[in-house]
Each structure stands twice: as structure tokens, then as C-alpha cells.
N, C-alpha and C positions, 0 to 999 in steps of 0.2 A: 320565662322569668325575666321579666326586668330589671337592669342592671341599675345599680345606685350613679347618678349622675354627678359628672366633675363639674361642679357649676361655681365654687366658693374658692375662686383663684385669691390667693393669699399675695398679700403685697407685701415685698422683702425687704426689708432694712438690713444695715447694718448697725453692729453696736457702734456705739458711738467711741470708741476707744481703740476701735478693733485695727490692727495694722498687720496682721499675717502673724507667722508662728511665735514673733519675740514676745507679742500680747499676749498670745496663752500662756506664754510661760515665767510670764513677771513675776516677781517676789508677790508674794502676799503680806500685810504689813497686819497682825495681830491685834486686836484690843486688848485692851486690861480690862482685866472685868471689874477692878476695883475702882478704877475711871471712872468707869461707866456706872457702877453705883453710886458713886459720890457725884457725878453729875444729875441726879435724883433725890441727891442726899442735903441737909438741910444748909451746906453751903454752896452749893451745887449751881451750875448756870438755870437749873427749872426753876429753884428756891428763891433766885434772884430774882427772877419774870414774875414772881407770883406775886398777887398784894396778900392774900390768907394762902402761905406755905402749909401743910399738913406733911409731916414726915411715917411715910409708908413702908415700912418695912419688907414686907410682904412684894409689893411694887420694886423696889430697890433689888430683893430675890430675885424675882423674874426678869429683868434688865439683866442682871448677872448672866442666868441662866441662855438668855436669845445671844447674850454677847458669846458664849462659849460654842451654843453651837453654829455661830459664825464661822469662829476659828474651827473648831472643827468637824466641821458639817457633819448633814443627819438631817432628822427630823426629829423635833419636838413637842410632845402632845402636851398644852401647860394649860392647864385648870385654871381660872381665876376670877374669885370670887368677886361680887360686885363692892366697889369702892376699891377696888385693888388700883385702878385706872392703868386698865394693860395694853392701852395706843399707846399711852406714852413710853412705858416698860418696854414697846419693841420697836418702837420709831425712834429712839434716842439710839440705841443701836446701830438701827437699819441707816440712821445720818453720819453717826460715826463712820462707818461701815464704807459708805460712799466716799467720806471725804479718804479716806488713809488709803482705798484701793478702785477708786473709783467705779466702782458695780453700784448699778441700781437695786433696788428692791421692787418687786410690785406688790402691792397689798393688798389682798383680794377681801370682801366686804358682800354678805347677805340683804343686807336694808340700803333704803338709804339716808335713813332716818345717821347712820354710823358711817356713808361717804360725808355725810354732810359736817358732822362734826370731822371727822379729819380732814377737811381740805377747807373750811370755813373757821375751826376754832384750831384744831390742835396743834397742826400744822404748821399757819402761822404766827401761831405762838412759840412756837420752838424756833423758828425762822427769826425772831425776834428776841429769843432768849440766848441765844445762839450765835448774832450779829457781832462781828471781829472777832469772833472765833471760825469759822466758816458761813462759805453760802448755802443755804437750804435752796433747793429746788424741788421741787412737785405739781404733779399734775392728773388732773381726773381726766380717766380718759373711757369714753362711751362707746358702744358698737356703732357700726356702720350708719344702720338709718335712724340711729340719735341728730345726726346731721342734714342740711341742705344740700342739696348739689348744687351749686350755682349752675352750672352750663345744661343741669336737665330743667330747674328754674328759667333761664333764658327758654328754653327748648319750648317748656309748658308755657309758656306766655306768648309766642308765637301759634304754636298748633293748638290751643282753648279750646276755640271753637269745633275745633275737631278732634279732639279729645277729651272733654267732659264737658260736664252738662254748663248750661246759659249760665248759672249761678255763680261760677265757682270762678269768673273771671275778679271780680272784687278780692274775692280771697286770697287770689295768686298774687293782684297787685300789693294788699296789706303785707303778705310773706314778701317780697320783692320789698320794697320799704324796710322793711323790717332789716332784710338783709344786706342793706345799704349801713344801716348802724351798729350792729351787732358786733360783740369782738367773740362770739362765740358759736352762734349758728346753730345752736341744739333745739331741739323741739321742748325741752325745759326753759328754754331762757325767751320763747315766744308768748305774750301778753295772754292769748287764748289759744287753745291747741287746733287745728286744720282738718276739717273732715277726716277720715281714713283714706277716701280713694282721692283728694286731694294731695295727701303726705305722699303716698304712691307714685304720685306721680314726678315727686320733686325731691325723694329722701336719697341722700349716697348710698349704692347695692356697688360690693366687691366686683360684679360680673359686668359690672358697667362702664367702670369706672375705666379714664383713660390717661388716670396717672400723669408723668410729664410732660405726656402729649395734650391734655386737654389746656385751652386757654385761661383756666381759673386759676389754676393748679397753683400759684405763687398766692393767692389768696383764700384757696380751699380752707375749708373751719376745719376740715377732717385731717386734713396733711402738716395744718398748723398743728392742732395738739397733736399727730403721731411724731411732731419735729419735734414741739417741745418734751414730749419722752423720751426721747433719745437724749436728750439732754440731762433729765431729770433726775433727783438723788430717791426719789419715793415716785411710782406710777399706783395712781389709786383705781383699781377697775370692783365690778361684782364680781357674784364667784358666776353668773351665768356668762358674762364677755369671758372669763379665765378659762371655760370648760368649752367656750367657742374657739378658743385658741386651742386646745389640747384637741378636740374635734379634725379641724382642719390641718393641724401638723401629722393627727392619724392617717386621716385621707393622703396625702402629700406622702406620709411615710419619711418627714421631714422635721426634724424637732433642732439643727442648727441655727437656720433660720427663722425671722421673726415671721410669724402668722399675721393675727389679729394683733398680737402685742407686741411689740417689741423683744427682742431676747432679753432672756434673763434668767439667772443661775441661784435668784433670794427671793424666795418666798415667804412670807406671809400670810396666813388663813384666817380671818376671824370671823367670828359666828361660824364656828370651823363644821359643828354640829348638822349645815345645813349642805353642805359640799355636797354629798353623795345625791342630795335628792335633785342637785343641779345639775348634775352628769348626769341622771337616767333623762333631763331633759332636753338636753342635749347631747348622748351620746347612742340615742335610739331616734326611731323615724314618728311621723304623725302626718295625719290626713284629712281632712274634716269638708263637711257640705262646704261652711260659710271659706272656707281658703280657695277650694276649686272653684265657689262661686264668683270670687275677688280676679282670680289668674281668670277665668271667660270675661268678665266683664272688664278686664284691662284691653282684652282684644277686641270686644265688642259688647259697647253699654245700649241696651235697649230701654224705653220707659220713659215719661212724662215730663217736655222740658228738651227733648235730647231732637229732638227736629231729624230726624232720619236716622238717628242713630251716629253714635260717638264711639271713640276707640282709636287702639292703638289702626288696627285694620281702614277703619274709616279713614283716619288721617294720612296713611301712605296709600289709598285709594288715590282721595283727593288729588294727592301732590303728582301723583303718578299720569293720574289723566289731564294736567295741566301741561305733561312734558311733549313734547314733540316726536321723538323715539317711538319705534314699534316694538322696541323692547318692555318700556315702560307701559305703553297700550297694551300689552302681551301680560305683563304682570298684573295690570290691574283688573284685567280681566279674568285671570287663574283668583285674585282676590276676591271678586265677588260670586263667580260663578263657583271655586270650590273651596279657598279656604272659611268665609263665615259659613254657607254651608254646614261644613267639619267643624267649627265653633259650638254651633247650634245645635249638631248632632252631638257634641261630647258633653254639651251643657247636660242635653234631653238625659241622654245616659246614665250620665252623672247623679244627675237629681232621682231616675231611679232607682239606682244603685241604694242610695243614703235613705230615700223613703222605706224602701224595703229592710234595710238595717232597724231604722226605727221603729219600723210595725214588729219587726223580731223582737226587738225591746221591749214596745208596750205589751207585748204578747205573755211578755215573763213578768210584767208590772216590773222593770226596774229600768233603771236608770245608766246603771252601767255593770257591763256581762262582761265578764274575765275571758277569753277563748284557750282553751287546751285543745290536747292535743283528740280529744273527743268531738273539737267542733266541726272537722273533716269530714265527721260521719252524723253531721246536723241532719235533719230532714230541709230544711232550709235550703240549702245545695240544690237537691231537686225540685224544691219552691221556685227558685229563678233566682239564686244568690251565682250560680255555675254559670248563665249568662250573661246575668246584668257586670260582673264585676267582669268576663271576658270581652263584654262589649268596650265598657271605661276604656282598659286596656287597650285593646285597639283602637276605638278613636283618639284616644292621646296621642297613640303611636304615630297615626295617620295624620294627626294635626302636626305635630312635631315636624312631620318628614314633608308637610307644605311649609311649613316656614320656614326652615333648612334649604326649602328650594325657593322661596323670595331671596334668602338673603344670599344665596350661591351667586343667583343672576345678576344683582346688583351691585355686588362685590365684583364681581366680574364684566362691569359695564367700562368701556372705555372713558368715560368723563363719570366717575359714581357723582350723584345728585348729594353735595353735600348737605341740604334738608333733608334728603330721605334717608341719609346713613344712619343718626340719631335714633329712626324709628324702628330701623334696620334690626339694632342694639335691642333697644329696645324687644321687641317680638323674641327674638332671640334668649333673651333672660326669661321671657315668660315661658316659653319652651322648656327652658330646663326647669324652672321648677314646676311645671306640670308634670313633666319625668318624675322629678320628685317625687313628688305626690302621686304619682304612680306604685311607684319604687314601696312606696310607703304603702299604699293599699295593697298592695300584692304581700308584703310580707309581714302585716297583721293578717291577715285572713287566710292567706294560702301561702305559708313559707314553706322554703327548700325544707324537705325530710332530713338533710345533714347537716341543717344550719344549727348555730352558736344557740345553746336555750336563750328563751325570749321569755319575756313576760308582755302577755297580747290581750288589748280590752277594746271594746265597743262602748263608750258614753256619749248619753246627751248632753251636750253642755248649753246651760242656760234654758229658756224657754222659750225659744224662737226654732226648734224641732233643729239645732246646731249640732249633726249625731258625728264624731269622731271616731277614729281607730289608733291606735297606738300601740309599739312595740318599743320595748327596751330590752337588753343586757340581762339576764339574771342575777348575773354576779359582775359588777362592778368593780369588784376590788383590785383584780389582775390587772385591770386598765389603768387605774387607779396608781396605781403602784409601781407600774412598767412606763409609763408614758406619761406620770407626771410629779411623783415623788423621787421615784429615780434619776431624773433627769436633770434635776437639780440639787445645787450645792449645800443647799441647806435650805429646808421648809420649815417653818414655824407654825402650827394650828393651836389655834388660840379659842379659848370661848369662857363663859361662867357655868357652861354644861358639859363637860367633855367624859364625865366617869359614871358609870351606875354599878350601885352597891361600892364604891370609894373605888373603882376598879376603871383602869381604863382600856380592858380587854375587849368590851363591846364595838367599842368606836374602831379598836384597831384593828378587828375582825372584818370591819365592814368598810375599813379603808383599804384593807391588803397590807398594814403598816404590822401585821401578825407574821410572817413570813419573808420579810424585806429582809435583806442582807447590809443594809446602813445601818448605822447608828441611829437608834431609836432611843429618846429622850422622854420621860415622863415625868411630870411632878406637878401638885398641887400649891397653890397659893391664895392661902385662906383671905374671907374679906375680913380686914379692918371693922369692918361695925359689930355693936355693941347689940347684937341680937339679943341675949337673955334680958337685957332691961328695955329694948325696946322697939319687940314684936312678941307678938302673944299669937300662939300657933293653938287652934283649934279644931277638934273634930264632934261632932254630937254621934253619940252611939246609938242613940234610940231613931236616928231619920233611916226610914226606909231604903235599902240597897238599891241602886237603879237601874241591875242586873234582874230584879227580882219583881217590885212591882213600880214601874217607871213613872206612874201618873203619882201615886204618894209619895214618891220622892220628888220628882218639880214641886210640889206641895211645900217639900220642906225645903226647897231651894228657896222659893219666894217666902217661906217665913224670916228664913236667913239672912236675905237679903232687907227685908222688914226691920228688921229688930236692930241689925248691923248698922244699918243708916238711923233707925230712931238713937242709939245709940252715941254715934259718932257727930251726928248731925253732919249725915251727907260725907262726902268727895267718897263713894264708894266703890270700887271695881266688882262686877262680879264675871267670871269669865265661866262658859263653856265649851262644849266640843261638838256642838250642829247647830248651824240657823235656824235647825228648825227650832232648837229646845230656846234658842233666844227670843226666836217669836212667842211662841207661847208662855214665858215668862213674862215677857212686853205687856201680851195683853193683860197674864193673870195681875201684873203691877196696877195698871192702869184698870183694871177693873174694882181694886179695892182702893185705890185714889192715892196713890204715893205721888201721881204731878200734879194733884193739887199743894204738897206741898214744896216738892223742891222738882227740878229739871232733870228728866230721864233721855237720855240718850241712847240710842239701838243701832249697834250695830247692821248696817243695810239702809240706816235710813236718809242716810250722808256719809260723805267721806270721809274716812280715819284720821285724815288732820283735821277737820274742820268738827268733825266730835272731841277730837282730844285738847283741842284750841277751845273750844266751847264749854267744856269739862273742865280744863284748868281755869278758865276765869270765871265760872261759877264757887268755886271753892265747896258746894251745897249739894253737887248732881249725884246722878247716879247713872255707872253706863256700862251697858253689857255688850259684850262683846266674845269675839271667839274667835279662833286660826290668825290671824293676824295679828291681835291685841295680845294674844299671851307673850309675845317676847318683841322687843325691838320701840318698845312704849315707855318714853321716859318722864314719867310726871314726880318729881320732886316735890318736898314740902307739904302743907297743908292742903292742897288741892287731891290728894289721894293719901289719906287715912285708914282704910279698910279696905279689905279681899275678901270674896266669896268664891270662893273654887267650888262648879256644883260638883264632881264628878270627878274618877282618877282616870286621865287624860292615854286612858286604851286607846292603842289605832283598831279600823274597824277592821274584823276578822275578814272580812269580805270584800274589803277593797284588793283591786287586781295584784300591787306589788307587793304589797300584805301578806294575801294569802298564798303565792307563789314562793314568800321567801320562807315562809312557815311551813309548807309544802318539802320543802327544799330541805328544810333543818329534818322534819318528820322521816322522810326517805332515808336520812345519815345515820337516823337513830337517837338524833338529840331530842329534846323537850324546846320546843318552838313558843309555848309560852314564857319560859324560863328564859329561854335565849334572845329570844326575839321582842315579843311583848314588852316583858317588865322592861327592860332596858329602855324602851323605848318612851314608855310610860315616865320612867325613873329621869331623861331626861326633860318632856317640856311639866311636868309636874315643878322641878327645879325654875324654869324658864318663867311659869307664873308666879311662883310663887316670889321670885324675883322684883317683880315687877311696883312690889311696895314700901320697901325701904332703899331709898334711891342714893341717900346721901346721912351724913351722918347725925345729923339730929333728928331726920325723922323715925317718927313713932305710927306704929299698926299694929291694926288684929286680921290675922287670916284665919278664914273659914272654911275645912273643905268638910262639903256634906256629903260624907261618903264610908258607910261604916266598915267598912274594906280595906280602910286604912290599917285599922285597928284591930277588924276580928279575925283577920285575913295573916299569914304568916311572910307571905310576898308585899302586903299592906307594911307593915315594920320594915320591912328591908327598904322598901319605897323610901319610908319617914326616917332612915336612918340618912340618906343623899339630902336632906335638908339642911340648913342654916340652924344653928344651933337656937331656937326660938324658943323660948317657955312654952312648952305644952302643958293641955290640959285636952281630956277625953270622959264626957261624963254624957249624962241627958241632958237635953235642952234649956232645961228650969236651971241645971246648972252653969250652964254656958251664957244663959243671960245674965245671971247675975257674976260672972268674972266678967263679960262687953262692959256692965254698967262701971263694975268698979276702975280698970282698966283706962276708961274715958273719963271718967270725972275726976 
């Protein structure tokens, strides 16, 4: 068995206030929570900053409620409905909060469509609104290889040539430039993004990294923003860096000190709904062709351009047989004669390993195979699945244990070559995460008989034969709840999805927040807008169920979509739940000439800002999309007037984490539809549905064609977690003429 690798050495701060035991035990200085509403309230320091103050009741509630469970910590699950405007409900707080006791906040965030507003609009506007009343401080703050390294940037601009290809020296120098002006150093804040195996060779990795010793280190981008969190009254991260931190405090078995984040005892979740699917991403292993192909070709790049070949290997060759020493002659020669060699051999393996996974795939016509505990006893196994993945294993092992033995001898040279330490490093970090990905392949495929249940899949991803393995957690929630609700002083989850059937027993089932021993806080906070006058909620009862016959239902999608935009004239969303049913809409559109008369956009056919940039200054389009588009998509005003939901937004019965947790409920004796499904459903149904009255004068009609809403008795329960919308449910002939009236 291969042991999981200590590779993600965690760099420790301290808090910024911290002085030994009198700091722990400082008074704690209370809010009022009537402050705090009245600072949201229409004479209020927000009401001042505003030019069009709107007084939110609802908003003012929930600022109440995060202030309370400040003072007395817990967690809090708060509902809140669109226009509630619930950043500012918990960041007025979380500032108060800071200034009277100095604790930061971090605020964890799913899009970044939602960092961007808080640390570009909201932020500094309370910063502003705020001014001689306190100081605001905040800061976004990225994972590791968001950033440059400088000293591996210098590094890579001396050994180019012997680490990648002719090409790529232009590139280094543009990055190099770049990095001369920049006060930020993100691979966001560069003109155009750098190859992959360019960024690799120049991004900040934990395992590399040489902290106060490296000569950049007073001007590190990465050590800048972790200074200025330490400082900061709000740290704005996603919830994938937040569940990177709870990750490496597990490993560590360390949750005092800062990880990835800084310390901190105030939490914030919002788009709270998406948390858990970011811990199975991080709190399970993964393995894939194109990753093990990236770690061999950092050691050694073969192919067109590369004049004998590039690499990390090639480069401490070179340097090696430059030096004098019969040390370094000794090494370079264990280099060429055994470790590419072992490169080449683990490459060979490797690549059969995954070829064989995927002819397993195409063999079942699918795409991605769940593995239980039946897949022990594959016939596969004795196919040459028993070998080839004993082979992997071993040659990692064996590669491993030669670069272990470059960098023993070189560390132990009496003058180390300070060029070749760098690369030393270097090799060294690829080492471990080939363990990794060891670590990972061995236990999707072949895990311990006593291990934690797992949920374990084989996918292709994409179309370039990119075949994967994956294993996560079955149940989440222990984790969940033990190592990172617990642990702090007060969590706040926030979203406009949080409850299905008005119930917010789901979400806290699946967070562990069902069984916690804190205080647990629930409460709904209705939106502000004027749904029954202006959204009109519709279903056609007579469109074909898409459970039942799928091609006459897309039929009655695209008539929907049809009628909705003659209708409306255009800004029309219609959302689904597979590329595929997007494509084949696209065409049946364009085959009956809808862009002849107005702009359709597809999902897939460009990028989601540049469709939804394209989409809002049309005011006329029409744009279908799916998985992404249903939540985190803000188009206010006239440029989005109409929904078409083709479909109620079931996860697919056969996707791996799906069917194992369905599996799981089956075994207890629960109803896995019941429990698992609708809820599920109940949430991004909300999420779309969402998506069309953004603000308070606008007006829509939503369409779901899906007579399941309706004939269905879990369909009513669905349409009862909706925004209080005029309904209407009749046949078609009916349905157009309430669009027409509606619109005109």
C-alpha cells in the first residue's frame, strides 16, 4: 500500500494580535444588534453612501441575526432571498465585529463572479461609507499557484534552454516584464494567460517555497497578500482555497495554526449550497493520464523543437557535467544511465495503465464507471489491470528512490552548487506528487479492505482519451463538522438556496450541522421583490414528460423557447441540464431560422463572460446554457426578460457520488429519492429560477416544460420552495396567449 505523501508543508503565521495567554482571554466587546440594524437602516452610515437608498427590512433582519450570532457564537443557516442584499447584512457585522475586538472574518465565496463584487464594489463601499467611523481593511486572497515566484522566475530564465522548449523564452521574458510592474503578481492580473508547462515552471508550490530565506521574500506577491491578511478586517478566499486549508490542518492534525489561511475563529459561507461539493474535491485523492503526463515531462520533455530533449533532468545533467568534481560526474551519470531511463519506464507504464482503463470504458460504452466493491472481482484484474497498475506503482517507487538519491548526494556535497540546489528542489517536489498520484491510484482501484467508505470512479474527461480515477469520503459531514464548524467561533452559511420544502433539514443532514453540539441558528429572509406582479410562473401540461419520451419533449423545449422570444422580443434565457440536450436545441433553433432573426448564443461556443457580455448588449439574444449558467449569472434589467427551464433539474441517477449516496440512504432504510433527489432538485430548480428578476423593477415570464411539476406530488412540493410568482398551468394554446398578454 502506498502511504499518502507529506508534501503540502503549511506556512505558519501568527494572528496578528496574538500575545500568549492574556490575548486569549481578552474581554470580548458585544454589538448591539439594534446598531447594527440601524446602520442598514434608512439613517444609517449605508443610507448615507447610497445616491438611491432602498430601506430592506428583511436585510436589516439578517444583519440582526449574524450580529447575534457573533456574540454568541454557533452557526447559522440564513436563507436569503434575492434582493435581500445579504454581503452587506454580514459584512457590516463582520466590520463592526473587527473594529470592537479585533478578529478578522474570512469569507468564503463559490464564483467569482461574487469575489468580485465584494472586494471591487461592496467592500469599498462600506470602506467609504464607513470613513471616520473606522478603518476597513480587506483582502482577496488566492492559492498558491495564483501567484509568480520570483526566485523560480529568475531560475527559469536562466536554465530556458534546458528546461523547455525554444519557444517559450519570449514568454518568460513578457512574464519577467510583467513582473517588474505588477503590484499583484496573479495569473489573473497577466494581459494573456502562459502556457501550462510555462506557469509550472514559474507558479509559487508550498513544497518549494523558501519562505525568509529566499531572496525575494520582501517582495513576494504571495507573502504580500498573506501580510496584508494578517492585517485585514475581511480575508476574501473561495470555498475551494477554504477546504484547502481545512485539508492541510487535517493532514498536520493541526487547526491552531494558520495553513493556507490565516487563523481565524469567523466565518462566513456564501453560495453556502456549494460547500460540500468542494470538500469531496478536496478532501479525497485524484489521478489522471494528462497529470502523470505533466509530473514525467517536468523531468523529461521529449518532442519537436526541444533539440535533445528538456527538463528538469536535462538541466541538472548539463550543469552537472560542467562541474569539475567526481561527484557531480558520478551523478550525472546515475542521471542519464538510470534515472530517465526510470522516467521513460514509468512514462511506458503509466500510459498503459490508463489505455487499459479506457478500453474498460469503451468496452461498457460509458464514460464514467462508479467502482464498488464488486470491481475486485472485475475480470479485468486478470486482463492485465493486476499488472499494469503493480508496475505504475513500482516504477514511481523506484523513480522516487533515484531522485531521493540525487538530492542526498548533493546536499551532502561539501561546496553544494548553488545552481543545481534550485533544481535539486525542484525534482524533489515532482517526487512527491508522483507519490501522490500514486497514493491516489492505488486507492481508487485497489483500497485497503478496512478503509473509511469511499466513493470510487473511472472517467474520461474531455476528448483527448484524458481517463481519471477518483476517490472521495462517503459521508462528509463528520469532517465537516469536526474540523471546521466546530472549530470556529461562529460560522455563518448564507445562500438564496439553503431549505427544500421550506425545511432546512437537508442541507444540515449533509453538513453534519444535524448532530453538532453548538448552537445552530436557522432562519429565512424573504426577498423584497414584488413577484406576484411581476413574474408570471409557468408550466404547459400537455409537453411531453422527458422521463418518458425525450425527443418530443426537446420538441416542446424549442417550441418554448420559440414562442417565449417571439413573445418578448428576445433577452431570453433558456437553461438545461446536459450539453448534450444544448446542442441539439442549437441546432433544432438554427435549423428553423431563429438567427436569422435575432443573436443566439451556446453555451460551449465561447466563454461565459463573453456570451453573457454579448447577451447583455444585445438586449434581442437568446442563450442557452446549462451547469454554470443556472446560478452565479447576474443580468439585470431589459437584457433578460424571459426563462425557459426545459427540465426539473434531477442529478443523474448514475453519476458516482449520486448513486453511492442513494445507495447509502437505500441500505438505512430511507427513501433516497425522497431524501436525496428532490432536495437536491428543490435546490438548483430555485437557483434558475433565480436568475430572472435580478432587481426590483424587473419583469419576466418563466417557463418550465416539465409536466412533473404539476402531475407529480413531489412536482408541488418542488413549486411550493419557489418565489411567490403568479402561476398558471394549462395547455399550450393556453400558455401563449397569457406570454402575449403578459408582454404587451
Amino acid at each position: 500500500m502506498i502511504s499518502r505523501p507529506d508534501w503540502d508543508t503549511p506556512i505558519v503565521y501568527a494572528p496578528a494580535d496574538a500575545d500568549g495567554d492574556e490575548a486569549a482571554e481578552r474581554e470580548i466587546t458585544p454589538l448591539e444588534r439594534e446598531a447594527i440594524e440601524a446602520d442598514l437602516g434608512p439613517r444609517g452610515a449605508v443610507a448615507r453612501g447610497l445616491p438611491q437608498y432602498e430601506d430592506r427590512a428583511s436585510q436589516r433582519e439578517m444583519a440582526g441575526a449574524v450580529a447575534d450570532l457573533y456574540n454568541d457564537g454557533g452557526v447559522g443557516l440564513l436563507e436569503a432571498g434575492t434582493g435581500v442584499g445579504k454581503s452587506l447584512a454580514y459584512l457590516v457585522p463582520a466590520l463592526r465585529w473587527a473594529a470592537a475586538n479585533g478578529e478578522c472574518t474570512v469569507v468564503s465565496t463559490n464564483t467569482i463572479n461574487l469575489q468580485e463584487q465584494l472586494v471591487r464594489k461592496d467592500l469599498p463601499f462600506l470602506a467609504d461609507a464607513l470613513s471616520g467611523e473606522q478603518d476597513v481593511r480587506f483582502v482577496l486572497l488566492k492559492g498558491w499557484r495564483n501567484y509568480v515566484c520570483l526566485l523560480r522566475l529568475a531560475q527559469s530564465k536562466v536554465l530556458a534552454s534546458t528546461l523547455l522548449a525554444d519557444d517559450s523564452n519570449a514568454e518568460l521574458a513578457t512574464i519577467a516584464d510583467w513582473a517588474e510592474s505588477t503590484t499583484d503578481g496573479s495569473l489573473a492580473d497577466l494581459p494573456s494567460p502562459p502556457r501550462p508547462e510555462v506557469w509550472d515552471e514559474i507558479a509559487a508550490e508550498p513544497d518549494l517555497c523558501r519562505k525568509s530565506a529566499c531572496p525575494h521574500y520582501a517582495r513576494c506577491f504571495l507573502f504580500q497578500a498573506r501580510r496584508a491578511a494578517q492585517q485585514a478586517d475581511v480575508v476574501v478566499v473561495n470555498h475551494h482555497l477554504l477546504m484547502s486549508d481545512v485539508a492541510v490542518k487535517r493532514a498536520k492534525q493541526n487547526w491552531e495554526d494558520a495553513a493556507v489561511i490565516p487563523a481565524y475563529s469567523r466565518l462566513v459561507v456564501d453560495e453556502a449550497h456549494h460547500i460540500e461539493d468542494a470538500a469531496a474535491a478536496h478532501l479525497g485523492t485524484s489521478a489522471s493520464r494528462r497529470g502523470l503526463q505533466q509530473l514525467f515531462a517536468r523531468l523529461i520533455r521529449h518532442g519537436a523543437g526541444n533539440r535533445g530533449g528538456r527538463g528538469l533532468l536535462h538541466a541538472l545533467e548539463v550543469r552537472l557535467m560542467s562541474a569539475p568534481d567526481l561527484l557531480s560526474s558520478a551523478s550525472a551519470d546515475f542521471i542519464r544511465k538510470t534515472l530517465v531511463p526510470s522516467v521513460d519506464g514509468a512514462r511506458e507504464k503509466a500510459a498503459f495503465l490508463f489505455d487499459l482503463l479506457q478500453s474498460y470504458l469503451q468496452s461498457r460504452g460509458e464514460t464514467v464507471r462508479r467502482l464498488t466493491g464488486d470491481f475486485a472481482r472485475d475480470p479485468v484484474w486478470k486482463a492485465g489491470l493486476t499488472i499494469a497498475l503493480t508496475d505504475v506503482l513500482g516504477e514511481i517507487q523506484i523513480l522516487r528512490k533515484g531522485l531521493d538519491m540525487i538530492r542526498i548526494r548533493m546536499e551532502g556535497a561539501k561546496k553544494p552548487d548553488e545552481a543545481v540546489m534550485p533544481l535539486i528542489g525542484e525534482m524533489a517536489a515532482v517526487g512527491r506528487r508522483l507519490e501522490g498520484a500514486a497514493f491516489a491510484l492505488e486507492g481508487a482501484l485497489r483500497p485497503p479492505a478496512q478503509g473509511e467508505p469511499l466513493v470510487r470512479w473511472i472517467e474520461l474527461r474531455g476528448r483527448e482519451g484524458n481517463v481519471g480515477v477518483s476517490a472521495v469520503p462517503l459521508d462528509l459531514a463528520p469532517i465537516l463538522r469536526e474540523d471546521l464548524f466546530d472549530r470556529v467561533e461562529t460560522a455563518i452559511l448564507t445562500s438564496a438556496t439553503l431549505t427544500a420544502d421550506s425545511r432546512f433539514d437537508f442541507l444540515a443532514r449533509r453538513l453534519g450541522l444535524d448532530s453538532t453540539g453548538a448552537n445552530v441558528v436557522t432562519e429565512m429572509f424573504p426577498s423584497p421583490f414584488e413577484y406576484p406582479t411581476h413574474a408570471l410562473f409557468m408550466v404547459p401540461t400537455d409537453a411531453p414528460a422527458p422521463n418518458i419520451d425525450p425527443a418530443a419533449h426537446m420538441q416542446a423545449v424549442v417550441r418554448s423557447i420559440i414562442d417565449v422570444t417571439e413573445a418578448s422580443d428576445g433577452g431570453v434565457f433558456a437553461l438545461f441540464t446536459s450539453h448534450r440536450d444544448v446542442r441539439t436545441a442549437a441546432a433544432e433553433l438554427r435549423a428553423r431560422g431563429l438567427e436569422r432573426s435575432r443573436p443566439l448564443y451556446v453555451h460551449g461556443d465561447d466563454t461565459r463572460d463573453n456570451l453573457l457580455r454579448n447577451f447583455r448588449d444585445s438586449e434581442r439574444a437568446v442563450l442557452l446554457g446549462t451547469a454554470s449558467f443556472w446560478e452565479g449569472v447576474d443580468v439585470p434589467g431589459r437584457a433578460l426578460r424571459g426563462l425557459v427551464i426545459a427540465r426539473l433539474p434531477f442529478r443523474v441517477p448514475s453519476e458516482p457520488v449520486t448513486a453511492a449516496h442513494c445507495e447509502a440512504i437505500v441500505e438505512r432504510g430511507g427513501d433516497a429519492f425522497a431524501e436525496y433527489m428532490i432536495p437536491h432538485a428543490a435546490l438548483r430548480l430555485k437557483q434558475g429560477f433565480g436568475r430572472l428578476i435580478r432587481t426590483a423593477t424587473d419583469r419576466g415570464v418563466i417557463v418550465l416544460v416539465d409536466p412533473r411539476a404539476v402531475n407529480k406530488g413531489y412536482g408541488r412540493s418542488l413549486l411550493r420552495d419557489l418565489p411567490p410568482a403568479r402561476q398558471v398551468f394549462g395547455p399550450w394554446n393556453t400558455i401563449v396567449k397569457q406570454l402575449q398578454s403578459f408582454y404587451s
